[in-house]
N, C-alpha and C positions, 0 to 999 in steps of 0.2 A: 892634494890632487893625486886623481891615479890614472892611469892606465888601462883602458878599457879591453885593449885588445892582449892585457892579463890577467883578464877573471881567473882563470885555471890556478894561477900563483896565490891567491885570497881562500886559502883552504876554509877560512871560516864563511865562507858565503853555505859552502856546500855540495851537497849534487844537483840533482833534476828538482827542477823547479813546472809547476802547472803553467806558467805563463813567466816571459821574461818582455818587459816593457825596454824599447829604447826611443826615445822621443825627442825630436826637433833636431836630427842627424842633418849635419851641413855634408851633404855627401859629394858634392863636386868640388870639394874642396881638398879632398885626401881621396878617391875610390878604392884604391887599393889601404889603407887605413881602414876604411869602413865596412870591406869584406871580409880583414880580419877581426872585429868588431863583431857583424852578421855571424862570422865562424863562431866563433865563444859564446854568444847567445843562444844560437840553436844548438850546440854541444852543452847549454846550462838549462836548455826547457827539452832535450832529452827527446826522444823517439817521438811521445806521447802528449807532449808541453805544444806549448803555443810563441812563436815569437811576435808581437807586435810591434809595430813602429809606425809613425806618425812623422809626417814633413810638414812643410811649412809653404811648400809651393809643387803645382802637378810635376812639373819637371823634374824637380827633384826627387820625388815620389818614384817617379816611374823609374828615374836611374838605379835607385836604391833595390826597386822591383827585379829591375835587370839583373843586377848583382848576386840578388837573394838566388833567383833563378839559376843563374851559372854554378854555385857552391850547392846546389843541390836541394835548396827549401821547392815546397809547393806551396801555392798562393792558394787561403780560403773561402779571402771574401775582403773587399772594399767598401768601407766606409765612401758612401758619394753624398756629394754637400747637396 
């Protein structure tokens, strides 16, 4: 088991990545955990990368959105069921 919110420490993962997936985030469970989470992902898909993520309920969705938004990401597009 590792720790998400130190990718940066896992020198073998790498740099920029074109897309970094994070899926089925329990985000009101931890928010401040999972912003720094959000942080390391968009610092591992880079300027030019994509970060996705997926929930498991809108609420949750949208919290995670909030989040994204405060640290700085811009939102590209929503998957709607």
């Amino acid at each position: 088991l590792e720790d998400a919110t130190r990718l940066a420490a896992h020198r073998e993962i790498g740099g920029d990545f074109d897309m970094v997936l994070l899926r089925h985030q329990n985000f009101w469970h931890g928010p401040e955990l999972w912003k720094k989470i959000f942080e390391q992902g968009l610092e591992k898909a880079g300027d030019d990368g994509l970060l996705v993520i997926t929930s498991y309920f809108d609420k949750e969705h949208r919290l995670a959105l909030d989040a994204l938004r405060e640290i700085g990401a811009e939102e590209l597009t929503q998957a709607r069921r």
